[in-house]
N, C-alpha and C positions, 0 to 999 in steps of 0.2 A: 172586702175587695181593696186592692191596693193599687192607688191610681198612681202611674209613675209619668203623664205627657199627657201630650194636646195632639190630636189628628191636625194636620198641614193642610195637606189634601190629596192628589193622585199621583200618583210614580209615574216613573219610565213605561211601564207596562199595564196593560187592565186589570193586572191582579195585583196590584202593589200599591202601597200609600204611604204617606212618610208623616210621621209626627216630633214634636217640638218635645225635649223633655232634659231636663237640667243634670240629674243623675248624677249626682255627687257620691252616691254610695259605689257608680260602675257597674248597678247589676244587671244593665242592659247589653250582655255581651251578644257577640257574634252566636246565632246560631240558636240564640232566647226564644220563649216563645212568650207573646203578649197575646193580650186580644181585646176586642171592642164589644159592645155589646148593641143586635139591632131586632128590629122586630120582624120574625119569619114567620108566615102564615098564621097570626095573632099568637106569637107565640116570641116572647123575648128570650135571645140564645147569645153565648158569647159567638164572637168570630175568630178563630186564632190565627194566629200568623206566626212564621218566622222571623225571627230580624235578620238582614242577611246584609248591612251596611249600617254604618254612621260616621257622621261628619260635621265637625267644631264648627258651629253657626255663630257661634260671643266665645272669646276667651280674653287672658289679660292681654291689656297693650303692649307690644313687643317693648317700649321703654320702661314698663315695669321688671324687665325679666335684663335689662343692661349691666347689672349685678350679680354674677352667680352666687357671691356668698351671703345676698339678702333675699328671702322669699317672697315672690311677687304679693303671695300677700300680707305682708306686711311693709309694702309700698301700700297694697291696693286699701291699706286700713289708715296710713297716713294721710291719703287724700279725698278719704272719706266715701269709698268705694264700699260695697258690699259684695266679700267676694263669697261668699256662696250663692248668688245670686246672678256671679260674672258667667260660668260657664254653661252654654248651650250646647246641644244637639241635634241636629236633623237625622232619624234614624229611619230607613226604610224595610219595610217589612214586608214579606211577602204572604197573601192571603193562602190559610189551607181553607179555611171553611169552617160551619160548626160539623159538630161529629153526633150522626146519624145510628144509631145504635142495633138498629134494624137493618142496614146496607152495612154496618163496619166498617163504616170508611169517611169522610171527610165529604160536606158537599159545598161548594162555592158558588154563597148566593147571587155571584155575579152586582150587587151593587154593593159602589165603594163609602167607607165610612161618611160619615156626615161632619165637615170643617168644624174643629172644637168640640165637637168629641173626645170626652177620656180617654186614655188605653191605659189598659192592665195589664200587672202581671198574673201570669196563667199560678194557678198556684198547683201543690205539688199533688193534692190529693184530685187536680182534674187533669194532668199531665198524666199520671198512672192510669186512671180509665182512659184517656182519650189514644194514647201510642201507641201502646200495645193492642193486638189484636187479640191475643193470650192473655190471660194473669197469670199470674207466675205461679206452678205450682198444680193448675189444671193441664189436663190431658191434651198434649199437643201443644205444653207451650216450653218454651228453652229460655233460659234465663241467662242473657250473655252480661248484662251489668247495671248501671244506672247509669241516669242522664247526666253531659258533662259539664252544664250552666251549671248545675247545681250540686249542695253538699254530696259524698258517696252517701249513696244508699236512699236518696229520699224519693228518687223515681226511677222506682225499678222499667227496667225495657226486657221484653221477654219476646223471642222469636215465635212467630205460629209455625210451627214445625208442620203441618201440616200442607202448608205452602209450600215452603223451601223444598220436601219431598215432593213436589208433583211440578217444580219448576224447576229446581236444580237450583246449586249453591256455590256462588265466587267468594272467597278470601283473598286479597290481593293485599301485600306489602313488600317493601324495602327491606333489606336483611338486616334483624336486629331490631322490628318496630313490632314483635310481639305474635304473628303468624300461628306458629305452632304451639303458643300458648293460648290463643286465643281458640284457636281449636281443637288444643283439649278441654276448654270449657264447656266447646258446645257436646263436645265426645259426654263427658261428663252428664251433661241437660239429658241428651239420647237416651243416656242406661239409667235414668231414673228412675224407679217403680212406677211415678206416672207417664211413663213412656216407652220404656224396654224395647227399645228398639233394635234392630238386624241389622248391622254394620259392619261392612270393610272396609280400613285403614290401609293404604298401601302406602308403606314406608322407608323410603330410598335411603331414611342416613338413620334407624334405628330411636327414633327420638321420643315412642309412645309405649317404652317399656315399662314405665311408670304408672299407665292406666290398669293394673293386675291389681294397684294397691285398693280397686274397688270394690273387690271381691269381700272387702275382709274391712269396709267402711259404715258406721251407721246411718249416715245420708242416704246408700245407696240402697239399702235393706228394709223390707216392707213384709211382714207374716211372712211367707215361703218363698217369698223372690228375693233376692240377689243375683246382681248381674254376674257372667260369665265372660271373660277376658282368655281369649287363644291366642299364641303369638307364634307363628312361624317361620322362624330364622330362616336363612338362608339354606343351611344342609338339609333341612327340613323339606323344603319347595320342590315339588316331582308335576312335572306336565308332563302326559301320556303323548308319544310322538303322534298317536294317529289322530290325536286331538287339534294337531297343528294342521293350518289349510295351508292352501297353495301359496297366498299372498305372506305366509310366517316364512314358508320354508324359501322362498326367494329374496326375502328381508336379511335369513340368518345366512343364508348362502353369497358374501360378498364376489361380490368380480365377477361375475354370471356373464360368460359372451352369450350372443342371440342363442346359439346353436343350442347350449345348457339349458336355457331358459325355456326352448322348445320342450327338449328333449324331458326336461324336470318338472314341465307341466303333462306330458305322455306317459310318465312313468306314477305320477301322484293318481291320476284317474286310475293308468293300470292296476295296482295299490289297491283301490276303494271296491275297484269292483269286484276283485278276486279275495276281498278282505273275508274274513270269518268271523259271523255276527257283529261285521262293522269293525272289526279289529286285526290290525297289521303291525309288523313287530317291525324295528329302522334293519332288518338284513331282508324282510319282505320287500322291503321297499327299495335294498341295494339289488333285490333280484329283479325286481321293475324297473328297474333303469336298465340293465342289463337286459331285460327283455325286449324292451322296447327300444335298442340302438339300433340304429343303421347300419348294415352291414353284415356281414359273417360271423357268425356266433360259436363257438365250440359247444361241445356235448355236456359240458357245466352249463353254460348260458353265459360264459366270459366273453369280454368281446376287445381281445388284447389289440387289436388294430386301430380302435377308435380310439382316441386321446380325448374327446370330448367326454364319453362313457369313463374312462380310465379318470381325468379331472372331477369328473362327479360324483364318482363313488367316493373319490381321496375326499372331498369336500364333506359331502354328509359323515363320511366317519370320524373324523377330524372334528369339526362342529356337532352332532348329535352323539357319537358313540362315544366319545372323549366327555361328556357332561355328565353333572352329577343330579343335573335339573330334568333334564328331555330324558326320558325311561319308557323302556317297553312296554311296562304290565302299572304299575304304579301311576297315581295322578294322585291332584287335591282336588276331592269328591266336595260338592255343591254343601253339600247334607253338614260338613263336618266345619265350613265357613258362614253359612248361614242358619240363624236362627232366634226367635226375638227372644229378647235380652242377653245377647249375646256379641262383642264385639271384638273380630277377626283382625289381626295386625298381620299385614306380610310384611314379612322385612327383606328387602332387596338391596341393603349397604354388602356392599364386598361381591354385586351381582354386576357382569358386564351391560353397558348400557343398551346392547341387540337382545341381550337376555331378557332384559327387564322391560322393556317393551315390549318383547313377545309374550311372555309371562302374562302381561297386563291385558292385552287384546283377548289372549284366548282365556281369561277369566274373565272378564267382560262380556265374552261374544257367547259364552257356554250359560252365563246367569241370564242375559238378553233372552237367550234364545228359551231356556228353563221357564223361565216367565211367560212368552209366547206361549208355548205346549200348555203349560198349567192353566193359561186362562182359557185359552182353546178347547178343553178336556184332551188334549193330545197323552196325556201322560197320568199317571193315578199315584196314588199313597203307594209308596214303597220302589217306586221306578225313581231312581237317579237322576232324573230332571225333574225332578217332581218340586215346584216350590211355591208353596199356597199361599204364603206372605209379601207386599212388599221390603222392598231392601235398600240401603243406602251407599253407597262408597265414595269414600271421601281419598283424592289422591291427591299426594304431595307431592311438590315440585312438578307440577300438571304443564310446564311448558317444555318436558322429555318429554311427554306422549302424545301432544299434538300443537306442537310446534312452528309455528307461523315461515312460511316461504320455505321449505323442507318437507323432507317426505319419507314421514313416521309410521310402521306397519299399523298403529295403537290409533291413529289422528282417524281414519275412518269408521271406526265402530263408535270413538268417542261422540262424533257428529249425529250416529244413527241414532244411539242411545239420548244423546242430546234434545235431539229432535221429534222423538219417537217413543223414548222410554216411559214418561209419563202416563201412556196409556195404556201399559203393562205394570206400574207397580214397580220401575228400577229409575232410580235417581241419583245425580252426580252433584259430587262437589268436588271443586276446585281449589287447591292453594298454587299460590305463585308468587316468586318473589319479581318477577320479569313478565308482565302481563304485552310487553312491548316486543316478546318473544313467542306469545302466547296466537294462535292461530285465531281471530277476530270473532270467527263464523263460531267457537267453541264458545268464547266470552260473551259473546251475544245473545247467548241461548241459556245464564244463569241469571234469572229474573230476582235473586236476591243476593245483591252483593254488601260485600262487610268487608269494608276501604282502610286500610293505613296507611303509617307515611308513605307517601312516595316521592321522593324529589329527581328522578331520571325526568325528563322534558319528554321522551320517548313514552315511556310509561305511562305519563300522565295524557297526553296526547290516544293515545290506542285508548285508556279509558273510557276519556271525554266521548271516544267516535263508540265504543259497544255499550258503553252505560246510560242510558237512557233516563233513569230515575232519579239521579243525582243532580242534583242543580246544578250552578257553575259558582255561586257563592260557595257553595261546599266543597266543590274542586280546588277553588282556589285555598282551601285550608289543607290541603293535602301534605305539601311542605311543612307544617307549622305542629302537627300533631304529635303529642310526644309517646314514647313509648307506652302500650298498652292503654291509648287513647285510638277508637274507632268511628268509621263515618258507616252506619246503615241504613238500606235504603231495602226498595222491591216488594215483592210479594208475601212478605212474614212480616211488612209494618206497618202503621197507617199513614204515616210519613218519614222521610228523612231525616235520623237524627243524631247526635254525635254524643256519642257512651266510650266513658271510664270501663275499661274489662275488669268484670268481679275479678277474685280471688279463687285460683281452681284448688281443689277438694283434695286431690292427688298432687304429687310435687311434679314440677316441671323437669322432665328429660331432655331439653333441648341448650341448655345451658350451654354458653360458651365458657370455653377454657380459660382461664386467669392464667398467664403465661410467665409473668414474674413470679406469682407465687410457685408456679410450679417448677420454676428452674430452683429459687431457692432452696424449696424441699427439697430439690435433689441434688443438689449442691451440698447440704447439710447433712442428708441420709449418706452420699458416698466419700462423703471428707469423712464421716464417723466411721464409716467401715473400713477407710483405708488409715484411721489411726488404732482403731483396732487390730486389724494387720499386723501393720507396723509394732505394737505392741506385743502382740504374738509371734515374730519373728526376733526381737529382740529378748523379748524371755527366753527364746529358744539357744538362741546364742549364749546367751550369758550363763545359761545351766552347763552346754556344754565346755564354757570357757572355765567354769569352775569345776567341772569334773576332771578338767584335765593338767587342774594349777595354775594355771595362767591367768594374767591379770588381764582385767575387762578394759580397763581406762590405762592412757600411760599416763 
């Protein structure tokens, strides 16, 4: 055991205490974990804590330091000072408890250490048992990195994936503090043979092309499993129109007066009921407006006098018949997105932002509901809602689809699913670079969040009000964190703790563009081409100036 301090005695709080310790080596930092050791039900246990402050209690006399270019100590050795001995600490810690192996979790025995009392540090082989809920490696656990007090790699933190699916999951950072790389690590953890899990990616800027390289990796390869990688581009993407409900087609439908808005909710029902085995084609649906107008109708069902019918029909054709996404007969089938070890990328870069919202709701609202049926017995083996697995979908840039103080077609099903999917087997995750953009009610409902920089006062602020499991010591380290440095907390740990992101397995698709470099290269690729040119246009000349006797040069 390694004794580094002396207990003080009580904090600001009843769960805090502050102890004396000299630390010349510094390895008491922000966010350490020490601990004490007391007697629990005749049973001596460590108690561990966080550090989550310290504060210079002795250091040298400011007239030692009236010199910049002599080192105080070596004033402090001229007057016979002993300066490793000069500087103090008061450091306060905050109690988790010992760790209960049978609960998996931390219990706080409610009394505070004893004045003069040793404190430890936690070493690295009781730091690995004690944080993680998972070891790394078994079923259900995600390996996002190691701890950041210490060397990489000496204590690994591993997600209980099993939590995070049944509470839902927040990524939140500033752009540029590692986001989409940190969640293709967990992508990564997911498709492992001890996990294999059923996930959709929905991916606004293209950025997880790079997870296929799994397919074809030996991390990810175990006897006859290898994970499967789908990715569907944009021209790829078909939503069947009759899939779309009334709340999509008034979303995609902009500028809607009352009268439209009547008439395109009497025309959607007319639609359904008259549909054939639940299926309507978008000109069934122009005959349902037209059936259902006010007024005089001609012997087609045209109803050339109403301008409301006449703007509604221009509208749906225009927006649906004009797409290469909303189709009559064609959809993307549940069966061909979902399936374990299998993970689903939509790609929705070069998709308009009403597209991609609607996209998102009625894949959402069609798995939600899949899952309902299935658990219900509503549906069997071989019926197209049929889906006997939970599933996961993780959506990027999640403050387009539900969107704080705005009114997103996607923001309502997310909330249902938010609140409710759990108990079907469909769980969400969340990234955002704009969590101060992000609807509260969405963020409050992923019980395991995994924190980067953030330095907006806005952002930090919306955090502080939906994250509940993050202390305020930790908050306050939000600015300060450097890239591919994370704060996590919630329902996948046994406390609060701040990890280095491994190394992902796959190369990172998210990279930003080197813009110097790339002007050079092509400054240098079209100066070469255009001396080449020039080259070729001068040979050209000069043959013919000699075929015809004439001199090139005067």
């Amino acid at each position: 055991m390694d004794c580094i301090g002396t207990v003080k005695g009580p904090g600001e709080t009843p769960h805090e205490y502050t102890f004396i310790a000299p630390d010349p080596e510094r390895r008491v930092k922000h966010g350490e974990f020490v601990y004490y050791l007391a007697l629990v039900e005749g049973q001596e246990r460590p108690i561990i804590g966080r550090v989550t402050s310290r504060r210079s209690v002795k250091l040298f006399p400011d007239s030692f330091m009236a010199d910049p270019s002599v080192p105080p100590d070596q004033v402090a050795a001229l007057l016979g000072y002993d300066s490793d001995a000069n500087e103090l600490f008061e450091i306060t810690v905050a109690v988790l408890g010992y760790h209960d192996a049978v609960f998996g979790d931390f219990i706080n025995p409610r009394v505070p250490p004893a004045g003069g009392a040793p404190v430890f540090i936690a070493s690295d082989e009781l730091l690995t048992e004690v944080l993680s809920k998972k070891r790394h490696g078994a079923v259900g656990s995600a390996l996002l990195g190691s701890l950041l007090s210490r060397p990489d790699g000496a204590v690994p933190v591993a997600l209980d994936v099993r939590a995070f699916t049944s509470t839902h999951l927040a990524i939140i950072a500033s752009t540029g503090s590692g986001k989409s790389y940190l969640a293709g690590v967990l992508l990564e953890e997911l498709m492992m043979p001890h996990n294999r899990a059923s996930v959709m990616v929905i991916d606004p800027h293209g950025e997880y092309n790079t997870l296929q390289q799994m397919m074809n990796l030996a991390p990810f390869a175990e006897g006859n499993y290898r994970p499967r990688v789908r990715i569907f581009r944009p021209d790829q993407l078909r939503v069947r129109i009759d899939t779309l409900d009334l709340s999509d087609l008034r979303y995609l439908l902009t500028n809607l007066s009352e009268k439209m808005h009547y008439q395109l909710g009497r025309a959607f029902n007319y639609a359904r009921r008259h549909a054939k085995n639940n299926h309507y084609t978008l000109e069934e649906l122009l005959y349902a407006v037209r059936q259902t107008a006010e007024g005089k109708k001609g012997d087609d069902g045209s109803e050339d006098d109403d301008p409301t019918t006449g703007a509604l029909v221009w509208r749906l054709n225009n927006r649906l018949g004009n797409s290469q996404i909303f189709h009559d007969f064609e959809n993307l089938e549940l069966d061909e997105i979902f399936r374990p070890g299998q993970c689903t990328v939509i790609q929705l870069n070069e998709v308009d932002r009403r597209d991609q919202q609607v996209i998102v709701t009625t894949l959402l609202r069609r798995v939600y509901q899949a899952r309902i049926d299935t658990a219900k017995g509503k549906v069997e083996r071989g019926d197209k809602g049929y889906l006997p697995y939970p599933v996961f979908c993780l959506l990027e840039e999640a403050h387009n689809y539900a969107p704080a103080n705005a009114d997103a077609v996607s923001s309502e099903i997310l909330k249902t699913i938010l609140s409710e999917g759990r108990k079907f087997g469909l769980s969400i995750g969340l990234i955002t670079q704009r969590p101060g953009r992000l609807d509260a009610d969405v963020l409050s409902q992923c019980m395991t969040q995994c924190i980067m920089r953030i330095t907006n006062p806005i952002d930090q602020n919306r955090i502080a009000e939906s994250v509940e499991s993050v202390g305020r010591d930790l908050l306050k380290e939000l600015p300060s964190l450097s890239k591919g440095q994370v704060i996590v907390s919630g329902a996948s740990v046994n406390t609060p703790v701040m990890l280095r992101v491994r190394r992902r397995i796959t190369e990172h698709g998210g990279q930003d563009l080197d813009a110097p470099h790339e002007w050079r290269r092509w400054f240098d690729e079209d100066h070469a081409g255009r001396d080449a040119l020039d080259g070729a246009l001068y040979a050209e000349k000069k043959i013919k100036y000699e075929d015809d006797g004439d001199v090139l040069w005067a």
